[in-house]
BAVO-423992 format. One record per residue: x, y, z of N, C-alpha, C in turn; residue in one letter. Coordinates in steps of 0.2 Angstrom, whole numbers, plus 5000, padded with zeros to 4 digits. Layout:
REM BAVO-423992
XYZXYZXYZA/...
REM end
This chain:
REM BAVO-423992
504250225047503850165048503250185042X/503050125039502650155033501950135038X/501350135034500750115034500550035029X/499750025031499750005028499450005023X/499450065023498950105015499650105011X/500150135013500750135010500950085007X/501050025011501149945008500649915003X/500149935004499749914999499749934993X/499950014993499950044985500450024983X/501150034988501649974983501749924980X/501149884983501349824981500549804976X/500349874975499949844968500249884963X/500849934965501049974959501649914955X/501849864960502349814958501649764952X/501149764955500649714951500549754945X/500549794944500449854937499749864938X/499349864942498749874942498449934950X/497749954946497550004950496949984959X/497250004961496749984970495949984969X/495849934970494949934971494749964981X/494550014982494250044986493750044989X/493350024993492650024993492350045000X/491850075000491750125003491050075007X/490850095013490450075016490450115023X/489550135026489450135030489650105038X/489850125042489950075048489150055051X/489150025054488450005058487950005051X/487949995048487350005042487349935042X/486749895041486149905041485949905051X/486449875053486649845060487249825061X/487549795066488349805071488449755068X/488249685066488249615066488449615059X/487949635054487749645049488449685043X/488649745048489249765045489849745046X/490049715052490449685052490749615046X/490149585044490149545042490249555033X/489949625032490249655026490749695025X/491249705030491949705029492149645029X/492049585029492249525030492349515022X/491649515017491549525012491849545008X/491949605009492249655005492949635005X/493349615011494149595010494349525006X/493649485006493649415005493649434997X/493249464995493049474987493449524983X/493949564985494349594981494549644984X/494149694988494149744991495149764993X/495449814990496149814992496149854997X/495749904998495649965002495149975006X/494849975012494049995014494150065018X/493650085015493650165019492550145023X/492650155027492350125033491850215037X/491350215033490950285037490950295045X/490850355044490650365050490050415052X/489650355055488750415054488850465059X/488550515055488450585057487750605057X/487550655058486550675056486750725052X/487150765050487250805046487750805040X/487750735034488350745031488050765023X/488550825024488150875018488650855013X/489150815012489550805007489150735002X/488550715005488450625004487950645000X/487650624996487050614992486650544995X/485850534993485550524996485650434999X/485850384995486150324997486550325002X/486950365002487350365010486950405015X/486650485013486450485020485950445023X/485450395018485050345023485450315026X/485950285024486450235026486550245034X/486950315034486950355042486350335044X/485850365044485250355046485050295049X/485250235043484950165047485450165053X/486150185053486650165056486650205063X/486350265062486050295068485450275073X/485250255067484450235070484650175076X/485150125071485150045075485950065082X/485950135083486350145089487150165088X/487350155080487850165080488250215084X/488950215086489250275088490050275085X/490550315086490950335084491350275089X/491250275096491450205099491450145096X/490950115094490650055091491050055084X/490950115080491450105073492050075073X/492350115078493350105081493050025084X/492550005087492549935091492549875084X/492049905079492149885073492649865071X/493149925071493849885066494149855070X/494249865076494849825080494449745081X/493749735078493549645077493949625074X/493849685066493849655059494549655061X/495149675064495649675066496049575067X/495649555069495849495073495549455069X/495449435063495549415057495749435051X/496049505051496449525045496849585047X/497349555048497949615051498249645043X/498049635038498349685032497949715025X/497249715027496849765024496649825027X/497149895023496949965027496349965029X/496050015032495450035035495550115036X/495050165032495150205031494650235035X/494350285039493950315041493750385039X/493050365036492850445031492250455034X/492350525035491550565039491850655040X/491650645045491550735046491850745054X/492250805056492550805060492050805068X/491550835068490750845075490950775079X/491050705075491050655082491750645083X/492150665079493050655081492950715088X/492950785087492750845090492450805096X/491950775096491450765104491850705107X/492050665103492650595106493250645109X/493550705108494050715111494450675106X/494850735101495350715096495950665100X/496250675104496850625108496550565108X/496050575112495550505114495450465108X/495050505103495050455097495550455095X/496250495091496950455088497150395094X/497150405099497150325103496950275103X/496350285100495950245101495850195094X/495850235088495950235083496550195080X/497250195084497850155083497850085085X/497550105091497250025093496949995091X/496350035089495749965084496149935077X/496549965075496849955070496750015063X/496550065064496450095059497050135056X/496950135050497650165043497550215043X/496950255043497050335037496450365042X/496250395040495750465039495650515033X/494950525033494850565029494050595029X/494250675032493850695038493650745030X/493350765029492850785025492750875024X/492750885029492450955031492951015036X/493750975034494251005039494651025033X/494551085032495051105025495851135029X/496351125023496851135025497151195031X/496951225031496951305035496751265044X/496551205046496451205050496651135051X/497551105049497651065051498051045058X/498051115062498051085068497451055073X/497151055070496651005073496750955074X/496850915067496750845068497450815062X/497150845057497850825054498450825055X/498750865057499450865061499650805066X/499250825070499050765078498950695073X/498450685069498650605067499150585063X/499550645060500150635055500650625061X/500650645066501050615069500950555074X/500550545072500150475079500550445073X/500450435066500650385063499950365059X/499450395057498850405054499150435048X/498950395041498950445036498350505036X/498250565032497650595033497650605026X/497250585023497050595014496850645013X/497050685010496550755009496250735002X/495550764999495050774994495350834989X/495550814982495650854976494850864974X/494750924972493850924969494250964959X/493550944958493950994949493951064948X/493551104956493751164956494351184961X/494751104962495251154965495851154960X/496151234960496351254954497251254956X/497451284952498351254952498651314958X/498351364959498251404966498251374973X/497551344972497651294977497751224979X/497951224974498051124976498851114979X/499351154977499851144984499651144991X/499151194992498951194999498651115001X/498351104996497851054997498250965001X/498850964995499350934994499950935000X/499850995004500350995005500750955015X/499850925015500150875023499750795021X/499550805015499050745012499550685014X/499450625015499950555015499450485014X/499750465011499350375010499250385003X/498750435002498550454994498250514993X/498150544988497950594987497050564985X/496450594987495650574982495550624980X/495650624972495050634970494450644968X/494250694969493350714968493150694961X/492950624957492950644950492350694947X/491750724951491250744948491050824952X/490850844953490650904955489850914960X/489850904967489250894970489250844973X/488750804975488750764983488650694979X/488850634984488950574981488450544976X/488450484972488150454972487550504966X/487750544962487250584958487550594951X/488150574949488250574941488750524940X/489050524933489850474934490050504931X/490850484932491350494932491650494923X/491850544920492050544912492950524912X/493150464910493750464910494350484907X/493950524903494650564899494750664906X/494150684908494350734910494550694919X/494350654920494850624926495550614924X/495750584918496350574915496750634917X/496550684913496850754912497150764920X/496450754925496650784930497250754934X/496950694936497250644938498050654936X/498550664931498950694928499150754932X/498750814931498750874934499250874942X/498550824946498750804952499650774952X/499650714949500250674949500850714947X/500950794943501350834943501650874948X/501250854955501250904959501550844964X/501450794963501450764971501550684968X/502150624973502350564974501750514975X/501150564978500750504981500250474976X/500050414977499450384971498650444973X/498650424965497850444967497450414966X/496850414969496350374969495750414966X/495150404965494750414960494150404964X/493750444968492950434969492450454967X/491750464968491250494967491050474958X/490550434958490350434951490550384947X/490750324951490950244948490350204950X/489950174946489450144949489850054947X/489850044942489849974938490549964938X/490649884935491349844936491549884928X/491449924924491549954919491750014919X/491550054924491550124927492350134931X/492350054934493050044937493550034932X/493549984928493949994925494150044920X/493650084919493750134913494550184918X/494150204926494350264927495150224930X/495250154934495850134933496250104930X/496050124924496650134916497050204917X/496650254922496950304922497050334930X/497150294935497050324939497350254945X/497750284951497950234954497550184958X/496950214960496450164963495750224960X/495250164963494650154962494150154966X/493850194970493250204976492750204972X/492350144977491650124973491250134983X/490850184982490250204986489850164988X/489350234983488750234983488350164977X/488650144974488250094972488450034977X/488749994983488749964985488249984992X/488350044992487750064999486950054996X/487050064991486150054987485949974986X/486649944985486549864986486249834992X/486649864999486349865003485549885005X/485649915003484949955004484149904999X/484249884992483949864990483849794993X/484449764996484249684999483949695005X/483749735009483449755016482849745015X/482449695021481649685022481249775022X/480549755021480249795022480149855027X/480549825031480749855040481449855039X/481849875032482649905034482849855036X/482749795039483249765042483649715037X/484249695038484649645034484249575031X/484349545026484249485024484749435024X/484449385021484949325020485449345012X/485149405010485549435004485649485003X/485849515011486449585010486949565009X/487249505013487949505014488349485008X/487849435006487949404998488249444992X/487649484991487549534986488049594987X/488349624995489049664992489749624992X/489849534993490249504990490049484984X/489449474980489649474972489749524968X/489549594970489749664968490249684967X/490649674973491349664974491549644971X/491449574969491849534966491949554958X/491349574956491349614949491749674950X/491649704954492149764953492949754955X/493049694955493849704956493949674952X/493449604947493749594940493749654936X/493549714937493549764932493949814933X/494049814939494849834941495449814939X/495349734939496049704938496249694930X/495649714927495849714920495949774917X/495649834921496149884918496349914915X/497249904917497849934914497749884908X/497549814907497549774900497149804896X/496649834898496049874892496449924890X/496949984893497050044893497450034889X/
REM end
């Protein structure tokens, strides 16, 4: 039985073009608020949504995301409400993956069973747990590869030709990416040494790869998806956020706007692409 991160890649490798990706906090700025920008985000181009999950401690995120947690902690978020999140956004779009990215402390405190249950039923595609390196996929990896959860594992540039079969080696849906070195949202992404690697990676393994950390602009996407099979765009959608918020953090009448025009430029710069390349 495939997924549908699997169906989706196929069916943009048949369109000759690379996956727009896009990353967002859950509960950021509020419950209402995010649900409504996954709405956004699928309406305007988004082929993939990878959907945080707030933690107090994410050491992998540079500074745009971790407020992001923070407003989403603040406003009550929980690992429950996340999973309540997608199984909404479920009941009007049964065919946009939904990816869940954070750190293993609230999977852990949910009771790993509990959450893969729970998680099948809201509707969610994949995982990608941040902080669970291969050596310890009976935890969670295992148990969701078999629930029928892809588990995406994270390529970085210092993983070397040593170790990327281990890395590779129970990864499903897609392989990511690291394009820069260090925590989100702090440099961008050079497309020729992402090429090189990107290449590297696809030598070793069937699955697409995707490309994160360090794509800000509808030009940034298109550069690195001339070379690479999708495209994760973050942290400047979480700063979007962030800059339409009143004086008191809370949402305006131009959050939701503002990460559906962004989107929408970054999937014209996706979709042209392979035509620039």
């Amino acid at each position: 039985m495939t997924t549908r991160i699997e169906e989706r890649f196929a069916a943009l490798k048949t369109e000759e073009r690379p996956a727009l990706m896009t990353y967002v906090m859950g509960g950021d700025p509020d419950l209402e608020t995010s649900f409504a920008i996954l709405k956004a985000l699928a309406a305007n181009g988004a082929d993939l949504i990878e959907l945080g999950m707030p933690f107090s401690d994410p050491m992998a995120d540079g500074p745009a995301i971790q407020a992001a947690g923070r407003r989403a902690l603040q406003g009550g978020q929980t690992l429950s409400k996340t999973l309540a999140l997608v199984q909404r956004f479920r009941v009007e779009d049964s065919t946009t993956p939904i990816i869940l990215m954070g750190y293993y402390n609230p999977i852990y405190n949910y009771g790993v069973d509990a959450f893969l249950t729970e998680a099948l039923r809201a509707g969610v595609d994949g995982l990608i747990v941040v902080d669970l390196p291969p050596e310890t996929d009976d935890e969670l990896c295992l148990p969701a590869l078999k629930a029928g959860l892809n588990f995406v594992r994270l390529a970085t540039p210092t993983t070397d030709e040593k170790r990327l079969p281990t890395v590779l080696g129970n990864t499903s849906g897609f392989v990511y990416y690291v394009a820069i070195k260090g925590i989100t949202g702090t440099a961008s992404a050079d497309p020729a040494v992402v090429s090189t690697a990107v290449a590297r990676i696809k030598s070793q393994t069937d699955l697409p790869v995707a490309v994160g950390f360090g794509i800000k602009t509808p030009g940034d996407a298109a550069a690195i998806g001339a070379v690479a099979d999708g495209v994760v765009v973050g942290s400047a959608l979480v700063d979007t956020i962030a800059q339409s918020l009143d004086a008191e953090g809370k949402a305006t009448d131009m959050t939701v706007s503002a990460i559906g025009n962004l989107t929408a430029q970054l999937a014209q710069g996706v979709r042209g692409a392979r035509k620039a390349a």
